[in-house]
C-alpha positions as CSV (number, residue, x, y, z in Angstrom):
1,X,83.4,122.9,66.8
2,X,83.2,120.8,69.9
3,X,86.1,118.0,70.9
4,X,86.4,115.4,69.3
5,X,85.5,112.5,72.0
6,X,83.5,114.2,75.2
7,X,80.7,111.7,74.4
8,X,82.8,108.7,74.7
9,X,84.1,109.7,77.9
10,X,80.3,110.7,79.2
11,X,79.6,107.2,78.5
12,X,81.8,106.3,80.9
13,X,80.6,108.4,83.7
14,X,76.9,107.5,83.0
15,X,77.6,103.6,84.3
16,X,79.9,105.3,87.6
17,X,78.0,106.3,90.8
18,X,79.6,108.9,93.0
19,X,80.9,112.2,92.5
20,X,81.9,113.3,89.1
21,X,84.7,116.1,89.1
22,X,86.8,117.8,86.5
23,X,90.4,119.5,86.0
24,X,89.6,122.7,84.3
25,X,89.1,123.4,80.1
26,X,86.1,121.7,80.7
27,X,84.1,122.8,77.5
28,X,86.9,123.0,74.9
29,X,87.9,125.2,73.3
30,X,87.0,128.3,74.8
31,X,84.9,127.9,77.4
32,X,82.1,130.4,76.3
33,X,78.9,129.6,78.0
34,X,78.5,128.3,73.9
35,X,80.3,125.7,74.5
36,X,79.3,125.0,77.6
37,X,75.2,124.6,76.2
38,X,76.6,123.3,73.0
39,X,79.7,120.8,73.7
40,X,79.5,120.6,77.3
41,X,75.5,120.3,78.0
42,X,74.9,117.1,75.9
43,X,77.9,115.2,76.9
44,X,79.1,115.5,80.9
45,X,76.3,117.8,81.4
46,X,74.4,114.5,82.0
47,X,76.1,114.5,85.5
48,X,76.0,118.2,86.1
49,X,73.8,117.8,89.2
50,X,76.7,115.3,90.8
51,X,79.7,117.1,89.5
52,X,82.0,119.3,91.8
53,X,84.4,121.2,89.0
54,X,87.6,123.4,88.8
55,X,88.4,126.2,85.7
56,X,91.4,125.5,83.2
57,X,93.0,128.2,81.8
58,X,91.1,128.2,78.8
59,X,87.8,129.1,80.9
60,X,90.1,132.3,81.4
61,X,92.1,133.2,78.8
62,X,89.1,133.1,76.3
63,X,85.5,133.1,78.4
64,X,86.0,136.5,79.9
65,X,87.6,135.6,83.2
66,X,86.0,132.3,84.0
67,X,82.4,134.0,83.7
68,X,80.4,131.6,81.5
69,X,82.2,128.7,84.0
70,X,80.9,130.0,87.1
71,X,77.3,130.7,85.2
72,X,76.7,127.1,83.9
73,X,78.1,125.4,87.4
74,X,76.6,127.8,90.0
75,X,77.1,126.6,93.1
76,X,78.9,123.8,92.7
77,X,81.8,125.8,91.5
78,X,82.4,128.0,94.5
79,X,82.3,131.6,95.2
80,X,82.6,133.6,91.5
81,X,85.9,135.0,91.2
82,X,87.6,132.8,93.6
83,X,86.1,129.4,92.2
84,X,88.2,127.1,95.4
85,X,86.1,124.8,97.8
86,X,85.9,122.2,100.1
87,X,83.5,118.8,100.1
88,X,83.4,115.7,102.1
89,X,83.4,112.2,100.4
90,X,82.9,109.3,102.8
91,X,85.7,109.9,105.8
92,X,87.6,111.8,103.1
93,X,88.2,115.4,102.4
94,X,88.2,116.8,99.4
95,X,89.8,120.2,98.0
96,X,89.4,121.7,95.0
97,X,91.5,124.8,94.6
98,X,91.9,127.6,91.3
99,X,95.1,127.2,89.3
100,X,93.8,130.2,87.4
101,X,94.0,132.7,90.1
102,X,96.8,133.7,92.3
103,X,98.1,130.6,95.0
104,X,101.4,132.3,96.0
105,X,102.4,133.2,99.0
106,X,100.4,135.9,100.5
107,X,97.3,135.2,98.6
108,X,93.7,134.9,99.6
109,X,93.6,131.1,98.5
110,X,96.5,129.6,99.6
111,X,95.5,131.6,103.3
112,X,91.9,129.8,103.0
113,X,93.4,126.6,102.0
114,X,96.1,126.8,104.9
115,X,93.0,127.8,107.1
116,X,90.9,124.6,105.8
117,X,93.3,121.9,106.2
118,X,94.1,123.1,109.9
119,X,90.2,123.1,110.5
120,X,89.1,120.0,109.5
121,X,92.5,118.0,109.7
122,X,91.1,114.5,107.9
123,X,92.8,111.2,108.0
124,X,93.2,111.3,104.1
125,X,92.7,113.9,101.9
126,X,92.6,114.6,98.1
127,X,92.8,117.9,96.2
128,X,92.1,118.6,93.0
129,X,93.4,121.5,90.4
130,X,93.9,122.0,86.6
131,X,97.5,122.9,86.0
132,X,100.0,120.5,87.4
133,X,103.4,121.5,89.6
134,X,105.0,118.2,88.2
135,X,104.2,117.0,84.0
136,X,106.1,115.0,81.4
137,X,103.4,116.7,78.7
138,X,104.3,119.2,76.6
139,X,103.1,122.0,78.9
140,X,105.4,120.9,81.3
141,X,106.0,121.4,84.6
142,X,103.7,124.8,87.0
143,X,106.8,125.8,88.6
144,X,103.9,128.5,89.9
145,X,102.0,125.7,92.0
146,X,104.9,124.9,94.2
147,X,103.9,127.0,97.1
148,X,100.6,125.2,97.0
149,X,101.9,121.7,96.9
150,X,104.5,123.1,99.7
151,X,101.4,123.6,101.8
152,X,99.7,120.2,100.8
153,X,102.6,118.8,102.0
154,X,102.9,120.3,105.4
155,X,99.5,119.2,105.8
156,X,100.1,115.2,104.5
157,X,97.9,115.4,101.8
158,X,97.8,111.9,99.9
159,X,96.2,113.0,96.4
160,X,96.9,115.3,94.2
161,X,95.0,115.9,90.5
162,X,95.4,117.4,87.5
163,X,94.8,118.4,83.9
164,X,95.7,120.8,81.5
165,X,98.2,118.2,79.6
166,X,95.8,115.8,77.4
167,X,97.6,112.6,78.3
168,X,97.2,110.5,82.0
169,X,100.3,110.5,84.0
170,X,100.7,108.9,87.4
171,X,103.5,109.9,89.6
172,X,105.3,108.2,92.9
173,X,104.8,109.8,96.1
174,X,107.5,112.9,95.9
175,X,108.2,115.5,97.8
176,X,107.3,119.7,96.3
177,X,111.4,119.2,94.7
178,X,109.8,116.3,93.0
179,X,112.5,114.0,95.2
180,X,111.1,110.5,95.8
181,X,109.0,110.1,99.6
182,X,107.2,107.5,100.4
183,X,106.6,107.9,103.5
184,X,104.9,111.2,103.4
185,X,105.1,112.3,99.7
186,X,101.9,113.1,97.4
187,X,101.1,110.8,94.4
188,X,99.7,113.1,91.4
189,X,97.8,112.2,88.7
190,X,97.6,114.2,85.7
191,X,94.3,113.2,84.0
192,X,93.7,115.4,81.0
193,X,91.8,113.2,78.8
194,X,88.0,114.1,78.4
195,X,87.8,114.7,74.8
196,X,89.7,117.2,73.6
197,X,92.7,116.0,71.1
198,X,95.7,114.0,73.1
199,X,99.0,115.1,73.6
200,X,102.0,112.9,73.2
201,X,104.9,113.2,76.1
202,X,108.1,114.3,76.3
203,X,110.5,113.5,77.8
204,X,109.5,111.6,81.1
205,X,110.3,112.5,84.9
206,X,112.1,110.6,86.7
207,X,109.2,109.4,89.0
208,X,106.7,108.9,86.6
209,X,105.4,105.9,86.8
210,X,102.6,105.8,84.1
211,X,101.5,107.5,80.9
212,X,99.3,106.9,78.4
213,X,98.0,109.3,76.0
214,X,94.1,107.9,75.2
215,X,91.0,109.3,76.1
216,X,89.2,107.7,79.2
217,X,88.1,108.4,82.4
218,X,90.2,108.6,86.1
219,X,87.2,106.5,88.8
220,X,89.5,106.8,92.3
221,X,87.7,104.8,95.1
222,X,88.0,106.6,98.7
223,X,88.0,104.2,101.4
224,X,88.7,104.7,105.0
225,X,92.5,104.7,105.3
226,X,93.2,103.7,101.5
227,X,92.1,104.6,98.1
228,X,91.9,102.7,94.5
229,X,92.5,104.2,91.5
230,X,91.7,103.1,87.6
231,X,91.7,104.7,83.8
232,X,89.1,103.6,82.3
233,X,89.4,104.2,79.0
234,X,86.9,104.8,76.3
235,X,85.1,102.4,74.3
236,X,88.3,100.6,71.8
237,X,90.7,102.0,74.2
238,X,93.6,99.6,75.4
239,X,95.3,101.9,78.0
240,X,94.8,101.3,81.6
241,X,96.0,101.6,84.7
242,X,95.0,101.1,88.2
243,X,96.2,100.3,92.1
244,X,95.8,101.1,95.8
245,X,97.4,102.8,98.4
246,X,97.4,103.7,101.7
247,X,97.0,107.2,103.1
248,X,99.1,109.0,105.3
């Protein structure tokens, strides 16, 4: 059985231009190439052509390491087995790492992703993952992602986003302690609301700044020196949220 509202959102995307991207547990529930052709295909597989994805841990823990994921995407989802990558979008650069594989000190992606942000060294950059380091979901916080956001950090990344909790979230600019910065601290966004059922929240962080749990769609609008963001929510849906910021 397929989620219950990936149509919905797809209806969203198919009146937004630009890229489309996801944050992992893309074709829920498993992430077989099944659901993928079955659940996936009909609804956001309208956009597959324009979409840049990450894996969730569902595309692991039950579609034989992320297999089917890196079958249906090709390309567009990096290297198989490593599944990180970088894109440009207008003066911005984008990141899009794997939650799902190690990011710890001493690996081979947090290495390339120290590598690729001394390289290309953009005036603002966003980067994109499914499991957050910061969540007032029920899945709570990714204490295993700090070393990454440490990194981001370092490097003045704006934009951080996430799934894996079915709700939207929008964070202050905060340091990896999750201590308020903001000057140089990273606003997150955790935007887990594609389809699958929502999760209520628990209790909230202290520099959370927005929840809703509805389905909809996160449209973030990358100019040069500032950004936009905005939920759009699905067809009925009252939630929303939206604003602009500066980078770096």
């Amino acid at each position: 059985m397929c989620a219950p509202a990936p149509e919905a959102t797809a209806k969203i995307l198919d009146r937004v231009s630009g890229t489309v991207f996801t944050a992992g547990d893309n074709a829920y529930m498993a992430g077989t190439m099944e659901d993928y052709q079955r659940c996936y295909g009909p609804t956001w597989g309208r956009h597959l052509a324009r979409t840049r994805p990450v894996p969730g841990n569902h595309e692991y823990e039950h579609g034989s390491g992320g297999a089917a994921y890196f079958a249906y995407f090709g390309a567009n989802a990096g290297t198989p087995g490593e599944g990180y990558y970088t894109y440009s979008a207008g003066s911005w650069q984008v990141v899009a790492l794997n939650s799902e594989v190690p990011s710890n000190e001493g690996s081979a992606q947090l290495e390339w992703l120290r590598e690729t942000l001394s390289a290309q060294r953009a005036a603002c950059t966003l980067v994109y993952w499914h499991r957050p380091l910061f969540s007032s979901g029920p899945n709570g916080d990714n204490v295993d992602m700090r070393d990454v956001w440490r990194t981001l950090y370092a490097f003045n990344v704006d934009v951080v986003i996430n799934g894996h909790d079915h709700s939207y979230e929008r964070f202050a600019p905060q340091d990896p302690d999750g201590r308020p910065d903001a000057l140089r601290g990273i606003r997150e966004f955790v935007i887990g609301t594609g389809g699958a059922p929502l999760y209520d929240f628990m209790n909230a962080h202290p520099n959370s700044e927005a929840r809703g749990s509805a389905w909809g769609v996160g449209v973030f609008t990358l100019m040069s020196g500032s950004y936009q963001w905005e939920f759009v929510p699905v067809v009925g849906g009252t939630f929303r949220d939206s604003g602009t910021a500066v980078c770096h």
